[in-house]
C-alpha positions as CSV (number, residue, x, y, z in Angstrom):
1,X,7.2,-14.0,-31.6
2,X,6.0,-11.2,-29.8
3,X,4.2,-10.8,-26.6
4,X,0.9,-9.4,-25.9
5,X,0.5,-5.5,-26.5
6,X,-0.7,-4.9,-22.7
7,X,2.9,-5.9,-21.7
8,X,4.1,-2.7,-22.9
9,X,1.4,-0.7,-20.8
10,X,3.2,-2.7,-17.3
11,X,6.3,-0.5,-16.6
12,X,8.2,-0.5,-13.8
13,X,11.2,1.3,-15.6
14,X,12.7,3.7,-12.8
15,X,12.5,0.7,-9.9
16,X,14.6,-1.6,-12.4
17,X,16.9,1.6,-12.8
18,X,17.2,1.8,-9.1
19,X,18.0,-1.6,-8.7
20,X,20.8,-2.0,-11.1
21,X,22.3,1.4,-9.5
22,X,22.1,-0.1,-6.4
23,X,24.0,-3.2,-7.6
24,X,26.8,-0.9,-9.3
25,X,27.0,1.1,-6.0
26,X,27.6,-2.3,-3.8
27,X,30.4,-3.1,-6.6
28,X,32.3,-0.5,-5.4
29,X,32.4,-2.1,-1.8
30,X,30.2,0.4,-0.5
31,X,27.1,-0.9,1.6
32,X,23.1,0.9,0.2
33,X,21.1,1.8,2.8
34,X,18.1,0.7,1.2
35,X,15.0,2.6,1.9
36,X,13.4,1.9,-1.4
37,X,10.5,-0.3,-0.7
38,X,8.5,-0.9,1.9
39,X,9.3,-4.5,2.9
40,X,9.1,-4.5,7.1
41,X,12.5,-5.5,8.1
42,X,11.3,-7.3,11.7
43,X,10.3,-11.1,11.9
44,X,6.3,-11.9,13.0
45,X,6.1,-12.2,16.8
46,X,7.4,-15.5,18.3
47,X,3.8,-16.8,18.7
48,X,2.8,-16.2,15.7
49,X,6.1,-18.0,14.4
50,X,5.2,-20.8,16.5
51,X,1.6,-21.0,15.2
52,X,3.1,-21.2,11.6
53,X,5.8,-23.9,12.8
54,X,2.8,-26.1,14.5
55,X,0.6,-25.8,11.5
56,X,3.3,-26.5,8.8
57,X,4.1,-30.0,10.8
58,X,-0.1,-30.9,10.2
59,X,0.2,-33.4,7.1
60,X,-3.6,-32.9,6.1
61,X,-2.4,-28.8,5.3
62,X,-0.8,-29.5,2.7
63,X,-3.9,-30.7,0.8
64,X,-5.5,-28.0,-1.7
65,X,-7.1,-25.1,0.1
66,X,-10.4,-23.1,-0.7
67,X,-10.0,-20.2,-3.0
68,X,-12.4,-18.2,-1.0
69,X,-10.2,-18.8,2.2
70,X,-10.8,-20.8,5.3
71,X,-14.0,-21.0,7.2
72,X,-11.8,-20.3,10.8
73,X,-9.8,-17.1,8.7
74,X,-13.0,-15.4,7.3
75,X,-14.3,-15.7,11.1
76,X,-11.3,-14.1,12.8
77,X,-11.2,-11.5,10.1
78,X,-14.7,-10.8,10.3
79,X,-14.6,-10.7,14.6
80,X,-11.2,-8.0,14.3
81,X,-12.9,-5.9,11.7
82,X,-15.9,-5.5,14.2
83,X,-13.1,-5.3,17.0
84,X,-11.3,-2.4,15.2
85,X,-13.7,-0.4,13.2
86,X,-17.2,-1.7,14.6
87,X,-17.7,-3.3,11.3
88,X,-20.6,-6.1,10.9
89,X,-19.4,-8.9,8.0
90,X,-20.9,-12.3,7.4
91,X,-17.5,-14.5,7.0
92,X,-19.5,-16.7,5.0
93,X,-19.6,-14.2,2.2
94,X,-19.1,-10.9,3.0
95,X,-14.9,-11.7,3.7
96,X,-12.5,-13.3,1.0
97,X,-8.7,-14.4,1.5
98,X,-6.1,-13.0,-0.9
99,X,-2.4,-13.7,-1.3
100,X,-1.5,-10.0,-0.5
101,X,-3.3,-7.1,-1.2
102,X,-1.6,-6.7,-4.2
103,X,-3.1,-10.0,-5.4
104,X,-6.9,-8.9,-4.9
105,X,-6.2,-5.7,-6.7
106,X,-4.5,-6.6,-9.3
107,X,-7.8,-8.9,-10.7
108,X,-10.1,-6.7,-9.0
109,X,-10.7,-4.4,-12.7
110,X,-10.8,-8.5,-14.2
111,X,-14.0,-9.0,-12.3
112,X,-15.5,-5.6,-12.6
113,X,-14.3,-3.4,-15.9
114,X,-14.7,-4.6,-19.5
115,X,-12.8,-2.7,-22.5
116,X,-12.9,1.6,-22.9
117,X,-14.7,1.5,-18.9
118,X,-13.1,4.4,-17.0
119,X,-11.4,3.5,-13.8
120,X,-10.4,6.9,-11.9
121,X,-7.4,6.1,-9.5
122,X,-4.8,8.5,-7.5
123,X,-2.1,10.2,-9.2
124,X,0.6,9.5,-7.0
125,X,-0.8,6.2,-6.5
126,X,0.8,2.5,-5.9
127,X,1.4,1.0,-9.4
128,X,-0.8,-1.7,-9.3
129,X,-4.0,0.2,-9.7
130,X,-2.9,1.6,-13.5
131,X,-1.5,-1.8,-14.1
132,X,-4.4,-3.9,-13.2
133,X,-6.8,-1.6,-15.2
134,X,-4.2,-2.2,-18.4
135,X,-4.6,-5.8,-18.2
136,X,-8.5,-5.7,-18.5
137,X,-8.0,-3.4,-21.1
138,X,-9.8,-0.4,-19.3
139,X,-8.9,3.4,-19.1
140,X,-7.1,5.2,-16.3
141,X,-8.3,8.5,-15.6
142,X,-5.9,9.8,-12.7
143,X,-7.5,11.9,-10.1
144,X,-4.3,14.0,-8.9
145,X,-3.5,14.2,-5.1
146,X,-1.9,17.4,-4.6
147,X,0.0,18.8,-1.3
148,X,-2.0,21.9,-1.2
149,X,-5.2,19.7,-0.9
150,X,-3.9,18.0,1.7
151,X,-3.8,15.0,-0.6
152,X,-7.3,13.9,-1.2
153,X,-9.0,14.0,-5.0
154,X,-11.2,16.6,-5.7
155,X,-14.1,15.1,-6.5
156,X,-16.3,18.0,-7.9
157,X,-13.4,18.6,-10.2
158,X,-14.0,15.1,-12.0
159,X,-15.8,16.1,-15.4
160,X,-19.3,14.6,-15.6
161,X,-18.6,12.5,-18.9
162,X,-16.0,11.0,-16.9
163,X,-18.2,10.1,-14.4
164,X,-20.5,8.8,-16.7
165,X,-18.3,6.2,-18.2
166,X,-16.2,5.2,-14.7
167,X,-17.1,2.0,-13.1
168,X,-14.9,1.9,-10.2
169,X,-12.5,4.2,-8.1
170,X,-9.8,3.4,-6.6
171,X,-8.4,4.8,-3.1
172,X,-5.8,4.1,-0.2
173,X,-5.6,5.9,2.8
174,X,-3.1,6.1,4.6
175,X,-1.8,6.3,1.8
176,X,1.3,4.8,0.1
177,X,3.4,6.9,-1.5
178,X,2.1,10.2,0.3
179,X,1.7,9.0,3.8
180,X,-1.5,10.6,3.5
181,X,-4.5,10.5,5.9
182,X,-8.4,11.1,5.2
183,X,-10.7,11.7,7.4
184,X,-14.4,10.5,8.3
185,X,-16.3,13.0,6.9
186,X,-13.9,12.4,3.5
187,X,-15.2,9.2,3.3
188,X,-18.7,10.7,3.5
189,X,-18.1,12.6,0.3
190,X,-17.1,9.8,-1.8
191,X,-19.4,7.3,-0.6
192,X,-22.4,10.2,-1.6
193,X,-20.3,10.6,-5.2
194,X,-20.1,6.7,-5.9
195,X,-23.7,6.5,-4.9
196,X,-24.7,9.5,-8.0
197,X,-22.6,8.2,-10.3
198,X,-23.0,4.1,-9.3
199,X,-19.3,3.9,-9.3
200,X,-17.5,0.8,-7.3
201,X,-15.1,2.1,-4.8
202,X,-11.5,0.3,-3.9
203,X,-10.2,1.1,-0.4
204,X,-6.8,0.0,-0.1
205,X,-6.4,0.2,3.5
206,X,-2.8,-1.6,3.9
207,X,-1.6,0.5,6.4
208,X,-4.5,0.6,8.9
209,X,-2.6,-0.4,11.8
210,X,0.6,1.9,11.2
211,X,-0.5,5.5,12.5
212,X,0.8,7.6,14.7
213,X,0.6,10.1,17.7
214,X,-2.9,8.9,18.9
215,X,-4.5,9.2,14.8
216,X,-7.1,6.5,14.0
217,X,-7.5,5.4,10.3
218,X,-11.4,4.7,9.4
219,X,-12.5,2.1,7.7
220,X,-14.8,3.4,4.2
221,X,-17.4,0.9,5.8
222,X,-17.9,2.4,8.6
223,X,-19.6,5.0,6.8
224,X,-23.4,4.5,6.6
225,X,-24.4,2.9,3.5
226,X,-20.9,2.6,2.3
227,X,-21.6,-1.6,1.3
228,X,-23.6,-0.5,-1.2
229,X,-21.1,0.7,-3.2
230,X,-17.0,-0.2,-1.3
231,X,-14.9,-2.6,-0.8
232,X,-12.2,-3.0,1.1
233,X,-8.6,-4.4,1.1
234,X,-6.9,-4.8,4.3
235,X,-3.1,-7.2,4.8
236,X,-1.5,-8.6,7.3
237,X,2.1,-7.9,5.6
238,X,2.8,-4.5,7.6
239,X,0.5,-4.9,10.5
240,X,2.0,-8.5,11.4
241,X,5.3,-8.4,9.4
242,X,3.9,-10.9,7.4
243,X,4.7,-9.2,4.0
244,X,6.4,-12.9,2.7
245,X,3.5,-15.1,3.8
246,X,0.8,-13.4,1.0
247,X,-2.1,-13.3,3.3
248,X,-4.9,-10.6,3.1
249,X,-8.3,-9.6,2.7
250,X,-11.1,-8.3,1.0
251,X,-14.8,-7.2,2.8
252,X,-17.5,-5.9,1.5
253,X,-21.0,-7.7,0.5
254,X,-21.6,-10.7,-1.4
255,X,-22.8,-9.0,-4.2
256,X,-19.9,-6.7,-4.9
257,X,-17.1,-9.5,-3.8
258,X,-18.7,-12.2,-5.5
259,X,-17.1,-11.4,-9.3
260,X,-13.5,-11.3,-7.6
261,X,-14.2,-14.3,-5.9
262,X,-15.3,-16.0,-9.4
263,X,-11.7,-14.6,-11.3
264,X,-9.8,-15.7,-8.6
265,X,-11.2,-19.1,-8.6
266,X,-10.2,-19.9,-11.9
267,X,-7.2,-18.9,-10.9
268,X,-5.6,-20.2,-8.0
269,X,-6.1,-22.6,-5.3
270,X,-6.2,-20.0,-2.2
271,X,-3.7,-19.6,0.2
272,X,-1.7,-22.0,2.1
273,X,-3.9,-23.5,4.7
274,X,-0.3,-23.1,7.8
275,X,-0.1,-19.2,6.4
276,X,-4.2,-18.7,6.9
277,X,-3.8,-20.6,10.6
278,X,-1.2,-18.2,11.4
279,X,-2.8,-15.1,10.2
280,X,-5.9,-16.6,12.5
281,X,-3.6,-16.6,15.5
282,X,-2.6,-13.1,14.9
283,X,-5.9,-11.7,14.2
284,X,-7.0,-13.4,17.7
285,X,-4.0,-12.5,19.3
286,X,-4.6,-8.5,18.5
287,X,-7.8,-9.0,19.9
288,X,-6.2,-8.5,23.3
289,X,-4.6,-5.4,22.8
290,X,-5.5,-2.3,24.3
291,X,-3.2,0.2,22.7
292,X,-1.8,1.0,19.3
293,X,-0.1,-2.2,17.4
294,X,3.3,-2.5,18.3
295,X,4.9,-2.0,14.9
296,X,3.3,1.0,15.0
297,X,5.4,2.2,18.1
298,X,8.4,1.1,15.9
299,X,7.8,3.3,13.1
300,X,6.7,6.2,14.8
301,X,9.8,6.3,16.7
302,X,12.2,5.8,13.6
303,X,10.1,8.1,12.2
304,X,10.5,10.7,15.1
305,X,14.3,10.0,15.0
306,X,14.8,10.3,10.7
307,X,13.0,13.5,10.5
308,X,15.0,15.0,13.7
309,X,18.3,14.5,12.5
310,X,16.8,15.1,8.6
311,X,15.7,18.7,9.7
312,X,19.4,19.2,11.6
313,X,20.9,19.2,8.3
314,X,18.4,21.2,6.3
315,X,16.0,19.0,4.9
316,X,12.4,19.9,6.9
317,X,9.7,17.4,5.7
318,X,6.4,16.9,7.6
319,X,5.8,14.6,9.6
320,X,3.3,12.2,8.8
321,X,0.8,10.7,10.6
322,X,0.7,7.0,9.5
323,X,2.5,4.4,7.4
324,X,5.9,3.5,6.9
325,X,6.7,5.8,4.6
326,X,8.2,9.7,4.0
327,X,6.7,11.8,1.3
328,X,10.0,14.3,0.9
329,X,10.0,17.0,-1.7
330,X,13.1,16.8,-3.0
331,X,16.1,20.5,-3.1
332,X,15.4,23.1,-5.3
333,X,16.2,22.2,-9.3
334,X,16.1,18.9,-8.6
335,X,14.2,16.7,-10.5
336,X,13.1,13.1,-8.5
337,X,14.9,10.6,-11.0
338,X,18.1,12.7,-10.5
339,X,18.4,13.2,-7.3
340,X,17.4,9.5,-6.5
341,X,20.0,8.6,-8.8
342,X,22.8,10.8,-7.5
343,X,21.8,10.3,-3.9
344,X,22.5,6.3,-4.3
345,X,25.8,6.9,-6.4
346,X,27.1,9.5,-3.8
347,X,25.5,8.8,-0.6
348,X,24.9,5.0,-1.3
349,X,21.2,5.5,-0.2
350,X,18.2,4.3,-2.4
351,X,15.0,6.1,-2.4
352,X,12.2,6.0,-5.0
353,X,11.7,9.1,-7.1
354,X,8.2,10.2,-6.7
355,X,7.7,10.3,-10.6
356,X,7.9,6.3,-10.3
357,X,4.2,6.6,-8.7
358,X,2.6,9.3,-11.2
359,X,3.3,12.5,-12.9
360,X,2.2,14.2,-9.9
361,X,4.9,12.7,-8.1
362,X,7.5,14.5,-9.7
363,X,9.5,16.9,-7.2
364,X,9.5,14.5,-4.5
365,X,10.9,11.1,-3.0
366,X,9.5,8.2,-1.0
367,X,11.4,6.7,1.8
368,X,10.2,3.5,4.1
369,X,11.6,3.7,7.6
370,X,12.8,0.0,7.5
371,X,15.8,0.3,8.7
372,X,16.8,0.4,12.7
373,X,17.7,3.9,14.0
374,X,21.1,3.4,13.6
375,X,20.8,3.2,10.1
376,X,18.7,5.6,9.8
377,X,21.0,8.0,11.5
378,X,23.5,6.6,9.6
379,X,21.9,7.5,5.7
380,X,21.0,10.8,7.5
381,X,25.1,11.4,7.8
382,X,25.6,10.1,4.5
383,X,23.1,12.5,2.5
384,X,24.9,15.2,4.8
385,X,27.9,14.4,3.9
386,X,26.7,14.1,0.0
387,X,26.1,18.0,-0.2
388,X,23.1,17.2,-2.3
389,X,20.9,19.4,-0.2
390,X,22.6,22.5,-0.8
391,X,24.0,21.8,-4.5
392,X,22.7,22.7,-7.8
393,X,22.0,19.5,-9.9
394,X,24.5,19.9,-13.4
395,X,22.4,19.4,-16.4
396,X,21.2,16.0,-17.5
């Protein structure tokens, strides 16, 4: 028996390396400092842990929920949208509950792309997009995201046949792996491409609420005329350390949400009704802030202390303006794979090569800062200690 061909398309080869490294390392007795993937490493606020408790004691919860998502969570999501970006949504059908992000994007090129359609999507870029266009059977054309253009696609560089054929692109800023920000007038550009070419756009927008140093993220919709042709995918995972509930979002108009909402209909119940009353308590709660989210003041401070006491011992990496994440290029004749590799067998710290996102990746590493700043000082000391930085790698 043999499984479907697409299977062979879904890789995640260098993350299942990493992981049995990491085991091997822990054999020895030594501890990993894990700063692979960007799972938050703080609980959800006490009120928000309360809300869940409260709501998972309610015996008429656990009957099936609505696919689309609860009346009360399309409402709050719809009312913090407008609070954070202005943003005008009918809950009724202009907002749909996911479980995760990753959930709405993975059957978002189901509901939109049929057989040899083009999907153009960011090289680095979170695995998911490639994946989800493999299982409908569609084509990836990468759009690369290059340092030296500060990160963003070059639109007028896609070739007009190309445009021709694609049916949806696919962005995310900030972005994960780059840490990458874009700004309004970005947005402006694409929206004015998608329209000429009547191409769907994808905005990931995961990591709205983690930015830094007074930056503010924009929301694709905010740009004038940008329902006509976006949609937008927003979680409470990072923003709420909610990562293990599954709860998120999609907005955009009916028209362009409706075929999601029909694939994921035939394919799940929805969301547990205790997660979607929590994720309504915490959209409300945020509502009363006045300053940036509180996880945000986390990261921005491990990220202030990492890249300190990285550039004391001789690696200088920007520093980024939003996320969780560090974008590192990695020493000279290195390649990522390698050094990740040799980095967890010496130092006992795990980071992602930047090849595990895309080819453009290569020469890089991606780092999440969810560790305290202990530990972070601490895998600082140990890739000191390593000598990687200023040693040649031996040929491999």
């Amino acid at each position: 028996m043999k499984p479907a061909k697409r299977v062979n398309e879904l890789t995640s080869a260098i993350f299942t390396e990493i992981n049995r490294r990491k085991r091997e390392v822990e054999a020895t007795g030594l501890a990993v400092i894990d700063l692979g993937i960007g799972s938050p490493d703080q609980p959800p606020s006490p009120k928000l842990v309360e809300a869940l408790v409260e709501a998972v004691r309610n015996p008429l919860n656990y009957r099936y929920p609505t696919s689309e998502g609860m009346h009360s969570f399309r409402e709050a999501v719809a009312r913090w949208c407008h609070f954070r970006f202005g943003l005008e949504l009918d809950p009724r059908d202009e907002v749909l509950a996911l479980m995760g992000s990753q959930d709405g994007l993975a059957h978002l090129a189901q509901a939109w792309i049929d057989p040899g359609d083009i999907v153009l999507a960011p090289d680095p870029g979170y695995p998911i997009y490639a994946a989800s266009v493999a299982l409908a059977g569609g084509e990836v054309v990468t759009m690369p995201l290059r340092e030296e253009h500060h990160y963003l696609p070059d639109l007028e560089a896609i070739p007009t046949d190309v445009c021709a054929r694609a049916k949806l692109m696919i962005l995310n800023y900030p972005n994960n792996p780059l840490a990458a920000t874009a700004d309004p007038a970005f947005f402006e550009r694409v929206i004015a491409f998608a329209k000429k070419h009547q191409i769907l756009v994808a905005h990931d927008f995961a990591y709205s609420e983690l930015a830094f140093d007074g930056y503010r993220p924009t929301s694709i919709l905010e740009v004038d005329g940008a329902k006509q042709v976006a949609i937008e995918f927003n979680s409470l995972s990072k923003s709420f350390n909610m990562a293990g509930c599954r709860i998120a979002y999609a907005i955009g108009s009916a028209e362009l949400l409706k075929p999601l909402a029909v694939v994921k209909s035939n394919i799940d119940y929805g969301v547990f009704t205790a997660v979607q009353q929590m994720a309504v308590e915490a959209l409300q709660t945020d509502l009363e802030r006045t300053g940036p989210n509180p996880n945000a003041n986390v990261y921005e401070r491990r990220r202030d202390v990492f890249l300190e006491r990285l550039a004391g011992i001789g690696w200088e990496i920007p520093k980024p303006k939003a996320t969780m994440f560090i974008w590192a290029r990695v020493p000279e004749g290195w390649r990522s794979s390698d050094f990740a590799f040799t980095l967890l067998e010496k130092a006992g710290v795990a980071v992602i090569p930047g090849n595990a996102f895309g080819a453009q990746g290569e020469g890089y590493v991606r780092m999440a800062l969810v560790h305290d700043e202990q530990q972070l000082i601490e895998a600082t000391r140990r890739i000191e200690q390593s000598g990687l930085l200023a040693s040649k790698p031996l040929e491999m």
